[in-house]
C-alpha positions as CSV (number, residue, x, y, z in Angstrom):
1,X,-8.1,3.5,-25.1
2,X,-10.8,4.5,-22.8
3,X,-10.5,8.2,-20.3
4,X,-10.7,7.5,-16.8
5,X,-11.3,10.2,-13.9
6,X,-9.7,8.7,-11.2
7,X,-9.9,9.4,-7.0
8,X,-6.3,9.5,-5.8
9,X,-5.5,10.6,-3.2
10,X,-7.7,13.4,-2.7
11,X,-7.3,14.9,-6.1
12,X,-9.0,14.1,-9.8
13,X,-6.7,12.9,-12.1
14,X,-7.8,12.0,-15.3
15,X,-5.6,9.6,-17.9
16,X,-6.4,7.5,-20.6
17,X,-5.7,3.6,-20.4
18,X,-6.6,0.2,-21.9
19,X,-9.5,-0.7,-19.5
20,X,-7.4,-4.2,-18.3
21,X,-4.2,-1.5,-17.4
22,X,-3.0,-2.8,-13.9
23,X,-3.6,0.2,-11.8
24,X,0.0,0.2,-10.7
25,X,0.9,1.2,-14.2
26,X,-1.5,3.9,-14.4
27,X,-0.1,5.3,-10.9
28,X,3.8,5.2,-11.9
29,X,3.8,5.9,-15.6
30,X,0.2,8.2,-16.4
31,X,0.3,9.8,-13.0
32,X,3.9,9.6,-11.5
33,X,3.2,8.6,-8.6
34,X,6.1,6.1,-8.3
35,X,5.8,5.2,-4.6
36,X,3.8,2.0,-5.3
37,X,6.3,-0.5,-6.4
38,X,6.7,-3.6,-8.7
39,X,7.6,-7.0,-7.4
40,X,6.3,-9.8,-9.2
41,X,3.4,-9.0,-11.3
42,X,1.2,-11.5,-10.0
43,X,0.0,-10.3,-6.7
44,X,2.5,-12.1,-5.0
45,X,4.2,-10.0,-2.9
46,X,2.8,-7.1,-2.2
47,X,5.2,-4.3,-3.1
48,X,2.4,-3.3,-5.1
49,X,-0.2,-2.3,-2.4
50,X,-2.4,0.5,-2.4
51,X,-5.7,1.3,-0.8
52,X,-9.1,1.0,-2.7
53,X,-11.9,2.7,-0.6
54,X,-9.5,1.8,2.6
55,X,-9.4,-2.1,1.7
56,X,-5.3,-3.1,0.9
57,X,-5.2,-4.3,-2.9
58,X,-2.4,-5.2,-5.1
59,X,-2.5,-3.0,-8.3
60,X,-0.3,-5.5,-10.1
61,X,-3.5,-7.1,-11.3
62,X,-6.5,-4.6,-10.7
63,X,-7.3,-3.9,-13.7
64,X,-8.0,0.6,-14.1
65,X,-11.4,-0.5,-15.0
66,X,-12.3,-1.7,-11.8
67,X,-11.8,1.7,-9.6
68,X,-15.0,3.6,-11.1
69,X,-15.4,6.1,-8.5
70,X,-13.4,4.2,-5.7
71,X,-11.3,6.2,-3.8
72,X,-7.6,4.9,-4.3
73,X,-4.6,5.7,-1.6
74,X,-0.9,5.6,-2.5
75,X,1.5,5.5,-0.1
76,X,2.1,9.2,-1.2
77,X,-1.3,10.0,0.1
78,X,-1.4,7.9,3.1
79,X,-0.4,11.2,5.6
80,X,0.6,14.6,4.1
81,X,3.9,14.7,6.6
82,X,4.9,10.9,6.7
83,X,3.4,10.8,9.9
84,X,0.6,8.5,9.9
85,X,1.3,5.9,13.0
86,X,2.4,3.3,11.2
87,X,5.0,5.3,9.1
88,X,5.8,6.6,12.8
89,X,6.4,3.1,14.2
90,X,8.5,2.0,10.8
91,X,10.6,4.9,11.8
92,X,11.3,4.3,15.3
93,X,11.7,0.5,15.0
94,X,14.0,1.3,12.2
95,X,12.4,-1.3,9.9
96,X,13.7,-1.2,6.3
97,X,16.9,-2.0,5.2
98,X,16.9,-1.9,1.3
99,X,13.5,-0.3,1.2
100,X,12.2,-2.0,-1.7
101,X,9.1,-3.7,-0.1
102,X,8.3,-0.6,2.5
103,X,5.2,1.4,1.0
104,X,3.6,-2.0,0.5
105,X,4.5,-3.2,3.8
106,X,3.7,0.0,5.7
107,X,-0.2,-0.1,3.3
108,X,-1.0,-3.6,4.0
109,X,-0.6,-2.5,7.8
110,X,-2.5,0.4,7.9
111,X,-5.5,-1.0,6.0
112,X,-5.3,-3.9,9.1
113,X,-5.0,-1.7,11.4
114,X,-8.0,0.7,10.4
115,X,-10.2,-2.9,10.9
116,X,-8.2,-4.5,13.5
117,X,-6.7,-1.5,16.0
118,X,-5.2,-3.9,18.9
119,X,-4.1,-7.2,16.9
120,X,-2.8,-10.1,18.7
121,X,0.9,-11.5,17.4
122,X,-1.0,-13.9,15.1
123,X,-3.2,-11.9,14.1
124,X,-0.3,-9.1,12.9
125,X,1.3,-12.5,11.6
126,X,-1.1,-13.5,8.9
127,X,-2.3,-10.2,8.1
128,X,1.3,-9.3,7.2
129,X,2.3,-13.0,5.5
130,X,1.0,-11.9,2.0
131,X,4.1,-8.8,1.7
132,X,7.6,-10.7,1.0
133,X,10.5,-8.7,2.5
134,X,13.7,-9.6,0.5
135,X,16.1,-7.9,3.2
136,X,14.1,-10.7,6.0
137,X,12.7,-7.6,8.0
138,X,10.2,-9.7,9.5
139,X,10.6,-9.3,12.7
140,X,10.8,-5.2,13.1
141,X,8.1,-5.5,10.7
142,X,5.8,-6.9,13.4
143,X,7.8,-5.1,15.9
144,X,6.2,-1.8,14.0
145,X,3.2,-3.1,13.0
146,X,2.6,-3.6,17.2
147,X,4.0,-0.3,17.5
148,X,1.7,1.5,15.4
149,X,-1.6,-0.4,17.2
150,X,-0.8,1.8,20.5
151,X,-0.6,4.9,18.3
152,X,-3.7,4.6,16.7
């Protein structure tokens, strides 16, 4: 076991891990921070996403190791209130159904839309194709994801 002092965010946690410990483990069961799901393990389907220095990575397979002195955002951390703009437009669309697949979802948007602030259709499209939605959401899921670009 190794002791890791990890960035999350905006607070130091430290927890002690094997090094290859997918970081999505380390966030539910060290840390509690359950918001991250699991889907498939593999990186897959993106239930798993969190943010690493702002870039959208699935924690299924990043090994603990690999943060360092990254700074990692849950969906937890993403807005104090639940009101960053895309977890606005997710409301107002009325997106999720079951849920499952939302905090992924809503953190694969907002890391596209921090690099990409007024996406075409196709460009929303394949930025979103990697995040499976078992409920078939897709459509208010680009209907929010559009949303969201005129709010940032």
């Amino acid at each position: 076991m190794a002791t890791y002092k990890l960035q999350i965010n905006g607070r130091t946690y430290q927890t002690e891990a094997e090094p290859d410990t997918p970081l999505l483990w380390v966030l539910r069961d060290n840390l509690g921070l359950v918001g991250t799901k699991y889907g498939c393990g593999i990186s897959a389907c993106g239930a798993c996403t969190v943010h690493v220095n702002g870039q959208a990575i699935r924690s299924c397979t990043y090994p603990v190791a690999a943060v360092g002195t990254s700074k990692v955002t849950t969906i937890e951390g993403l807005s104090a209130k639940g009101d960053h703009p895309v977890q606005q437009a997710w409301d107002e669309v009325d997106v999720a159904q079951c849920g499952y697949c939302q905090a992924g979802q809503i953190m694969t948007a907002a890391a596209f839309l921090k690099t990409n602030p007024k996406p075409s259709a196709e460009e929303i499209e394949n930025a979103m194709h990697g995040n499976i939605c078992r409920c078939g959401a897709y459509h208010r899921i680009k209907e929010a994801v559009k949303l969201a670009s005129t709010k940032i």
